[in-house]
N, C-alpha and C positions, 0 to 999 in steps of 0.2 A: 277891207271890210266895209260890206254896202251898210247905210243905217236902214235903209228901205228896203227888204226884200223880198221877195215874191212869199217868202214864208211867213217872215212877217208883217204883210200889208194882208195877208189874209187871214190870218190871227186876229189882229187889231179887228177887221172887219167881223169878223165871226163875234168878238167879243162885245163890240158894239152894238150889233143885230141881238144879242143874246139879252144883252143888259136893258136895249129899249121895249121889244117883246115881252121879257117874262118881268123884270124888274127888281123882284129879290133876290136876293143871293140863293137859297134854297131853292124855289123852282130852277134856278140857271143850272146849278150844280145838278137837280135831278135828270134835267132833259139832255144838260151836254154830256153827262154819264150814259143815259138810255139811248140816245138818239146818233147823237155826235162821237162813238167812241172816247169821250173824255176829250177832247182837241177841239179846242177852239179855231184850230184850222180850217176844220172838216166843216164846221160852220159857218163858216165863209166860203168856203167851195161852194156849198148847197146854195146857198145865196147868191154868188155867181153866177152861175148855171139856173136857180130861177128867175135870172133876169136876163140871161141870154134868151131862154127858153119862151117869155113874155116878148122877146124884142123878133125871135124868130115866128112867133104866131104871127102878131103882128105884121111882120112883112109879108107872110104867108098870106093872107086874108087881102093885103092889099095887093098882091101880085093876083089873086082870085079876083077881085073886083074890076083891075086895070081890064086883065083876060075879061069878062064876062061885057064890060062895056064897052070895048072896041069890037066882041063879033054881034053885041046886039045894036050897033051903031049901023 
């Protein structure tokens, strides 16, 4: 039995993200109800993927830039 596992490092992570965002107990329960299917998993996924999602812009735009200044060089 892993103590870490993929299920639960995204747990943790969702619950953390949830607690520092909304703060009360009541909002966290309303949004991880409405939003997250109830699972704090699921909010860690979403947080996941919004930082891959920031990390792939990001490279995006720099690979637009490298491109734009080497044909205008």
């Amino acid at each position: 039995m892993r103590f870490f596992s993929k299920e639960r490092w995204l747990e943790l992570t969702g619950r953390l993200y949830l607690q520092m965002r909304l703060r009360t107990p009541e909002k966290i329960e309303r949004e991880l109800s409405i939003k997250y299917e109830g699972q704090y998993r699921n909010a860690g996924l979403t947080l996941l993927f919004d930082v891959f999602m920031a990390i792939a812009v990001v490279v995006a735009v720099a690979i637009l830039a490298v491109t734009l200044y080497l044909f205008a060089a």
